[in-house]
C-alpha positions as CSV (number, residue, x, y, z in Angstrom):
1,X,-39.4,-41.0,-51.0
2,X,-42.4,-42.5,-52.6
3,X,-44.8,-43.9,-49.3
4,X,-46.5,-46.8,-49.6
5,X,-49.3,-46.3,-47.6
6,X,-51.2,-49.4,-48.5
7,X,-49.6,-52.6,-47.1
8,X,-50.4,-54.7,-49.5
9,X,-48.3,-52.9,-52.0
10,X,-45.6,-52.6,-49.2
11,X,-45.6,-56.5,-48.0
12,X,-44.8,-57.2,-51.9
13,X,-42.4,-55.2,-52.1
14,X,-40.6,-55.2,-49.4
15,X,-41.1,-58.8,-48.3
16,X,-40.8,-60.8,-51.7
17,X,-37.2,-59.2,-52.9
18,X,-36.5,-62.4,-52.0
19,X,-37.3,-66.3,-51.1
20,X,-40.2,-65.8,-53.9
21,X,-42.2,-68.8,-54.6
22,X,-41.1,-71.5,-56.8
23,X,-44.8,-72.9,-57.7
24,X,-46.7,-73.4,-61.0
25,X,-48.9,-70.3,-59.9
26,X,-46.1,-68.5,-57.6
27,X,-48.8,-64.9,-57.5
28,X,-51.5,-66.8,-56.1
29,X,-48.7,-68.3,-53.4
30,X,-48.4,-64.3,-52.7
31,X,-52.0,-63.8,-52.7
32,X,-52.9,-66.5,-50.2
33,X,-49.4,-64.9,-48.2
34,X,-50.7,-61.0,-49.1
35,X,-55.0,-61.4,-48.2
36,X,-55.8,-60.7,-51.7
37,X,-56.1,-62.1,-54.8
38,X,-54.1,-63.5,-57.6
39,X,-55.1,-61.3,-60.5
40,X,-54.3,-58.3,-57.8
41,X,-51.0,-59.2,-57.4
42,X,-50.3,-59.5,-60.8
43,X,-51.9,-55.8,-61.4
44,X,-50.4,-54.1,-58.5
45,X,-46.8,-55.2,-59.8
46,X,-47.3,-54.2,-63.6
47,X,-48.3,-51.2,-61.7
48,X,-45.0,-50.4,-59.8
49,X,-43.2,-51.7,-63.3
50,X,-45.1,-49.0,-64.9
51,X,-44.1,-46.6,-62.8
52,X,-40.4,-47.5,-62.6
53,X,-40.4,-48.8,-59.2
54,X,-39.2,-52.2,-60.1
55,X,-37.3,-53.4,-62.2
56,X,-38.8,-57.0,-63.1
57,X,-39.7,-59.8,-60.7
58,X,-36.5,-62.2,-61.1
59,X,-33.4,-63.4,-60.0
60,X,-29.9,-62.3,-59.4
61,X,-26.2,-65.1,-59.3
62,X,-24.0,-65.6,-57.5
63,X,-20.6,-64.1,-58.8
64,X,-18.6,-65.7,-60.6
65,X,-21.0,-69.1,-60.9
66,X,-22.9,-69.0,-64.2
67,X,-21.6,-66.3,-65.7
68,X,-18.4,-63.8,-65.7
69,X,-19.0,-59.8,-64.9
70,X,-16.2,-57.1,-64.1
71,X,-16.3,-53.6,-62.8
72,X,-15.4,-51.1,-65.3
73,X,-14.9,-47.0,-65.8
74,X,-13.6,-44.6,-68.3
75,X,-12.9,-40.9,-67.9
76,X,-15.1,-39.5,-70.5
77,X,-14.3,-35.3,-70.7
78,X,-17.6,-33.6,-69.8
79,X,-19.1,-32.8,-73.2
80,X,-18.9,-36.2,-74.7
81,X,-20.7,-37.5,-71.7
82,X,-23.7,-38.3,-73.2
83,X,-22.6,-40.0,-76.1
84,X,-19.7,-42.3,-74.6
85,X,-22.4,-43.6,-72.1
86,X,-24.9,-44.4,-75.1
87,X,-21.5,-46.4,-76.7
88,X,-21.6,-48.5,-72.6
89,X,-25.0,-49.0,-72.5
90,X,-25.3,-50.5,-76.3
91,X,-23.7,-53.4,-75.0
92,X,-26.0,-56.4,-74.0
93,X,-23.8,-57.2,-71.1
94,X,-23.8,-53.8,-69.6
95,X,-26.3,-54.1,-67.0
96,X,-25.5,-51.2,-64.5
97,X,-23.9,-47.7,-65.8
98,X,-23.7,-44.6,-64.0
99,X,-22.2,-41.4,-64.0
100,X,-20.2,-40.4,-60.6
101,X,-18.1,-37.9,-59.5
102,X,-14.8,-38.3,-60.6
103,X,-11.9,-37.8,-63.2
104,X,-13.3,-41.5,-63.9
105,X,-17.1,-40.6,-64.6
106,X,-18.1,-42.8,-66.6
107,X,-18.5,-46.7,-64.5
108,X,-20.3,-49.8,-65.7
109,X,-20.6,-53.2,-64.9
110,X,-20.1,-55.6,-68.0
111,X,-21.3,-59.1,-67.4
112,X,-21.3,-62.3,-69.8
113,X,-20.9,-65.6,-70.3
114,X,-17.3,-65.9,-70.1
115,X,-14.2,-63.9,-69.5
116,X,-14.0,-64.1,-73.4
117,X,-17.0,-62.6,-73.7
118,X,-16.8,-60.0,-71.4
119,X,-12.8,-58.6,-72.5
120,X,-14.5,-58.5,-76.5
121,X,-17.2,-56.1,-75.0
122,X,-14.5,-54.0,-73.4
123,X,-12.5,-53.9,-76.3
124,X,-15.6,-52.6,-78.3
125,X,-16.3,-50.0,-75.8
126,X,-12.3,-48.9,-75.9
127,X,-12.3,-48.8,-79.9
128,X,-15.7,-47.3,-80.4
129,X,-15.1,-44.3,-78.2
130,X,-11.7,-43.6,-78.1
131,X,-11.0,-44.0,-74.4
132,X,-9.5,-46.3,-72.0
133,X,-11.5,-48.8,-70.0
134,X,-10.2,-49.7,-66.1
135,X,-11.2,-53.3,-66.0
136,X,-11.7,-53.9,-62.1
137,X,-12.2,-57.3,-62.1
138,X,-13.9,-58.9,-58.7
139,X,-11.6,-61.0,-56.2
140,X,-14.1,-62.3,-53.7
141,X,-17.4,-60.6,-52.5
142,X,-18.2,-59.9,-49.0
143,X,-21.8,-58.9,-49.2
144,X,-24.0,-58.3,-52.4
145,X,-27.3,-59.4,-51.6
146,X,-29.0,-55.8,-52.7
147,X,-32.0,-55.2,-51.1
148,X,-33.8,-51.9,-50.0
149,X,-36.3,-52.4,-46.9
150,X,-38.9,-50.0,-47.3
151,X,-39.5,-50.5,-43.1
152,X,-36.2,-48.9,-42.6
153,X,-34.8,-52.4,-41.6
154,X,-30.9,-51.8,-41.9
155,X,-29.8,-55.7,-40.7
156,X,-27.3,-57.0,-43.4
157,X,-28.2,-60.9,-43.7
158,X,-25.8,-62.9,-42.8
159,X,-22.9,-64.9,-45.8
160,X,-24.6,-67.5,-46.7
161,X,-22.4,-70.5,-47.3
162,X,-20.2,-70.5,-50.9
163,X,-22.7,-71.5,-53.8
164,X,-22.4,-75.1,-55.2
165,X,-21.4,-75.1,-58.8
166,X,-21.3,-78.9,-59.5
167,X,-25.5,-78.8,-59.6
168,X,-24.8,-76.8,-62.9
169,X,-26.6,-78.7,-65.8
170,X,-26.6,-78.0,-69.4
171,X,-29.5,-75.5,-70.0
172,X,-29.2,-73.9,-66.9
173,X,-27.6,-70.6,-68.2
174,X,-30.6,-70.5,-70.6
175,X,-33.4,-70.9,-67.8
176,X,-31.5,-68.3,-65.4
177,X,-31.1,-65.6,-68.3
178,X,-35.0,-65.6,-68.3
179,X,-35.2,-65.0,-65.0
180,X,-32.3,-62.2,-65.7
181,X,-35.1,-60.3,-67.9
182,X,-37.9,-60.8,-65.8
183,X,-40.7,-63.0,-64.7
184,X,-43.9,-62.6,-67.4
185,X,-46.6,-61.1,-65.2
186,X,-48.8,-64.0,-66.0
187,X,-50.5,-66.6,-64.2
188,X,-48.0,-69.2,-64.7
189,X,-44.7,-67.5,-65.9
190,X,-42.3,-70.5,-65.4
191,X,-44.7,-72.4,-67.9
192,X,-44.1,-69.4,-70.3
193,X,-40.1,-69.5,-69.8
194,X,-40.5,-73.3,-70.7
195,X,-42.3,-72.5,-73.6
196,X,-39.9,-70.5,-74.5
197,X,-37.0,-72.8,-74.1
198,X,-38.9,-75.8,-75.4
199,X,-39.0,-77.0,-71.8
200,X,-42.3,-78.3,-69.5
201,X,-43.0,-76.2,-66.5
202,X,-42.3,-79.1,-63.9
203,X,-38.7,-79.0,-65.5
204,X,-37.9,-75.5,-64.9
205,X,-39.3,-75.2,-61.7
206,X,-37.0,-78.2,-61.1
207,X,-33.8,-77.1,-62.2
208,X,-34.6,-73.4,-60.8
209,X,-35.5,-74.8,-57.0
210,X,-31.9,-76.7,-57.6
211,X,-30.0,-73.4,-58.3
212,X,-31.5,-71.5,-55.5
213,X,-30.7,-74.4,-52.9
214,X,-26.9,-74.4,-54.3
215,X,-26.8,-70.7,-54.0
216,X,-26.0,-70.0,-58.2
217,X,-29.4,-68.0,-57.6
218,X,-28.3,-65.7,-55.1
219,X,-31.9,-64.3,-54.7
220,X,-35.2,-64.7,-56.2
221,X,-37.8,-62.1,-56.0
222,X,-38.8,-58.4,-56.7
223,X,-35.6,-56.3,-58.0
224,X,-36.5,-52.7,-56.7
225,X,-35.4,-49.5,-58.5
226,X,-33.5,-47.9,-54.9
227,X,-34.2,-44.2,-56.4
228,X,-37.8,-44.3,-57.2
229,X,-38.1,-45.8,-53.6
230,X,-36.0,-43.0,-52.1
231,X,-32.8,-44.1,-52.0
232,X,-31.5,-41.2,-54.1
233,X,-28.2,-40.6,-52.6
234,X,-25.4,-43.3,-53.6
235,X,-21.8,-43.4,-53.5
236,X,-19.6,-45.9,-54.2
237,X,-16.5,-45.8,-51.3
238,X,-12.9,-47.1,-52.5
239,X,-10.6,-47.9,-49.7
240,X,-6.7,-48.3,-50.1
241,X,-6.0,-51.2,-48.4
242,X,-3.2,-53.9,-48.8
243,X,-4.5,-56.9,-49.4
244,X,-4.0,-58.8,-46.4
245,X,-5.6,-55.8,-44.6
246,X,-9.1,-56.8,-46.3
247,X,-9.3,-60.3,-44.4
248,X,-10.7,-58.1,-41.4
249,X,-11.9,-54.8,-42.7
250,X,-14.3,-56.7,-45.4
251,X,-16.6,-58.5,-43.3
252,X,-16.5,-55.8,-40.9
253,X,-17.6,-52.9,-43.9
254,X,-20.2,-55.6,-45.2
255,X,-21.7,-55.1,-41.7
256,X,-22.0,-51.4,-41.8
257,X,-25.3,-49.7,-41.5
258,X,-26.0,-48.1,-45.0
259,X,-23.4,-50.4,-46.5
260,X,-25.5,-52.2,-49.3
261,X,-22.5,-54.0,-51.2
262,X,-19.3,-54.8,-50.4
263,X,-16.1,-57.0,-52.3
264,X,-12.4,-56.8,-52.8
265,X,-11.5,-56.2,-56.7
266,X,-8.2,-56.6,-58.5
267,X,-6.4,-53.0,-58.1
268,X,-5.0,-51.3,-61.3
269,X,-0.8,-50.4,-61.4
270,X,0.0,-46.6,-62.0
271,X,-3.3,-45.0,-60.8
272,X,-6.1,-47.1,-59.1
273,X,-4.7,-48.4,-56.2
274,X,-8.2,-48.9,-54.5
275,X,-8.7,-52.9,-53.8
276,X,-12.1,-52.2,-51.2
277,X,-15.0,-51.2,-52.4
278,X,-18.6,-50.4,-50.9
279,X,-21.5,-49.1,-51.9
280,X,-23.4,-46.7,-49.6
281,X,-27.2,-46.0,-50.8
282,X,-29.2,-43.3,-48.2
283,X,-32.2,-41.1,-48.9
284,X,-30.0,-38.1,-48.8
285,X,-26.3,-37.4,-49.2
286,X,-26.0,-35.8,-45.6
287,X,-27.2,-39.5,-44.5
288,X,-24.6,-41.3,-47.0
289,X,-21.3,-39.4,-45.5
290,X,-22.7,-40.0,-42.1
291,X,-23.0,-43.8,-42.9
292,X,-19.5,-42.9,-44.5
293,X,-17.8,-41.4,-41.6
294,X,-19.4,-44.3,-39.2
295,X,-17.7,-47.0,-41.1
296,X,-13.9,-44.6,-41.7
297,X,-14.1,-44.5,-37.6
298,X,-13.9,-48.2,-37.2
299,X,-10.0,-49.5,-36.0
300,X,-10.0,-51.7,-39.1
301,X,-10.5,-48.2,-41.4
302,X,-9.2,-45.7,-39.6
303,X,-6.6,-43.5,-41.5
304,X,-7.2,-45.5,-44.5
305,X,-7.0,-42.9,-47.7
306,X,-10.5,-43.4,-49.4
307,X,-12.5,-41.9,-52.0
308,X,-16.7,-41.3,-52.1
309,X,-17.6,-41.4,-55.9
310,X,-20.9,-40.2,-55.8
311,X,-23.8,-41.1,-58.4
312,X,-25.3,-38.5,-60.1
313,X,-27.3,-40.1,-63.4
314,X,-28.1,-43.8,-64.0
315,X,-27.9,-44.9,-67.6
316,X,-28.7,-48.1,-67.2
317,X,-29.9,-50.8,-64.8
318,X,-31.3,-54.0,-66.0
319,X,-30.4,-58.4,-65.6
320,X,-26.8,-59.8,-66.1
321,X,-26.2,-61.4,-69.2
322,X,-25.5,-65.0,-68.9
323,X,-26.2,-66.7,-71.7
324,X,-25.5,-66.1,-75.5
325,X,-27.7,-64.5,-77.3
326,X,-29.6,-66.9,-80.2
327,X,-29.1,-65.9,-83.1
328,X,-32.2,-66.3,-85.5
329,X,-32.4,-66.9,-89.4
C-alpha cells in the first residue's frame, strides 16, 4: 500500500471523496480546510493524477436518475482476452471493465443516457466480437457510495434517503457529464465547465448544489484508484437468493465490514441464477475471503450457494456516460 505519510496529502484524500466544496474557488475552500495554500492543493492533486492515484476530482449519480447503466460479462476463451476487452473498452459508455476469475471473464459496466443507448452498445460489443453479452441489469441498490478510507475506517454510511428526480432541468445531463470527466485542476473549474457549456459560473454552481441536495449527485469529491491505494485484492460475491430473501440479507451485506458495494440485479434464465451481488475490496486476498466468510456466517446467508469472482486486470475505470456525445462539424 502506497503511505501517505504527509497529512496534507492524506486529509485530501481521504477526507474530500466526498461533500467537496461547491464555491467559485472550491481548492482555496480546501486550502483554508487543509492549512496550506490554494495553488498547493491544486499541485498536490495533479500530482496523485499523475501518478494514477486518482482518478479525477468529480462526481458520481445516483442509479438509475440521469442516466441508465447495466452490469454486463462475456466468456471470452483465454487467448482472445486481450482483444475482446479492447472491443469493451472502445465503447464511450464502458466505464468499469475487468477481468475475473471465471468461465465469464470478461465484466463491464455499460452506462448511457438511456436504455436505448445502452442495449445498441451491447449489441455492438456482441456483433464485433463474436460472443454473447449477460446483461445484468440493476433492480435496486443497497449500498454504492465507493469510498476507500485511507485511516482504515470500515463504517458504511448510512442510505441516504431515495434521490429526487423532479429537480431535473434541461441541461443538467450536460453539466453532470463534466463532472463525469473530471474537475479542471484550475482555480475556478466550474467557471471553466460553464465556459464550456455556454453557461456563467453562478449557474452551474446553481444547478450542481440542486443535484447534490436531491441526491442525483450521489457524491462529489476525489474518485480514488482503490489499487494504487492498496486495495489490490477484489472480488465481486454473487449470492443465490430468491428474491424475497434479499429484503433482509441486502441491507444486512451492505453493512458488512469490507463490503464496498452492494445491489440486487435482474438474474439471467438457464445459467446465472445469482440476484445478490457485493463487492469485497481488501489489501490482500487472505483479507477478502475473511471479509467473505464473516458475511456467508450471518443467519440471513448462511448456506446460500455463492460465487467469489476475483479481479485480476482492470481495463478500464473512468466517469459514467450520461449525456450524448456532440457531435461537431
Amino acid at each position: 500500500m502506497h503511505r501517505f505519510s504527509d497529512p496534507v496529502d492524506r486529509a485530501l484524500l481521504d477526507d474530500w471523496q466526498r461533500d467537496f466544496p461547491v464555491a467559485a474557488r472550491p481548492f482555496a475552500a480546501l486550502a483554508q480546510e487543509l492549512g496550506t495554500s490554494e495553488a498547493d492543493v491544486i499541485a498536490r492533486l495533479r500530482a496523485r493524477q499523475a501518478a494514477g492515484q486518482i482518478t479525477r476530482v468529480g462526481a458520481t449519480v445516483a442509479p438509475g436518475t440521469i442516466a441508465a447503466s447495466t452490469l454486463a460479462a462475456v466468456a471470452a476463451p483465454e487467448a482472445r482476452v486481450e482483444e475482446v476487452a479492447e472491443i469493451i473498452g472502445a465503447e464511450p459508455g464502458v466505464n468499469h471493465s475487468y477481468l475475473r476469475e471465471n468461465a465469464w471473464n470478461l465484466w463491464f459496466v455499460a452506462t448511457g443516457p438511456d436504455r436505448a443507448h445502452i442495449s445498441a452498445a451491447l449489441s455492438r460489443i456482441g456483433r464485433r466480437s463474436g460472443l454473447r453479452v449477460m446483461d445484468l441489469p440493476l433492480v435496486r441498490p443497497f449500498n454504492l457510495d465507493l469510498g476507500f478510507s485511507l485511516r482504515g475506517d470500515t463504517r458504511v454510511r448510512p442510505v441516504s434517503l431515495p434521490p429526487d428526480i423532479t429537480m431535473l432541468r434541461p441541461g443538467d445531463r450536460e453539466i453532470v457529464q463534466a463532472l463525469m470527466r473530471g474537475l479542471p485542476l484550475v482555480e475556478r473549474p466550474y467557471a471553466d465547465i460553464g465556459a464550456s457549456l455556454g453557461l456563467d459560473m453562478d449557474a452551474v454552481i446553481a444547478r450542481i448544489r440542486v443535484l447534490v441536495d436531491a441526491r442525483i449527485i450521489s457524491r462529489l469529491g476525489v474518485i480514488v484508484r482503490h489499487r494504487a491505494l492498496g486495495w489490490r485484492s477484489n472480488a465481486m460475491v454473487v449470492w443465490d437468493l430468491p428474491s424475497e430473501a434479499i429484503d433482509r440479507a441486502g441491507p444486512m451485506l451492505a453493512a458488512q465490514p469490507g463490503v464496498t458495494l452492494c445491489y440486487e440485479r435482474r438474474p439471467v434464465a438457464g445459467g446465472w441464477p445469482y440476484r445478490l451481488y457485493s463487492m469485497i475490496h481488501a489489501r490482500s486476498r487472505a483479507e477478502a475471503l475473511a471479509h467473505l466468510d464473516a458475511a456467508a456466517a450471518r443467519p440471513e446467508l448462511q448456506g446460500v450457494p455463492h460465487l467469489a469472482l476475483f479481479s485480476s486486470h482492470c481495463f478500464k475505470q473512468t466517469g459514467a456516460l450520461v449525456a450524448r456525445e456532440r457531435r461537431t462539424a
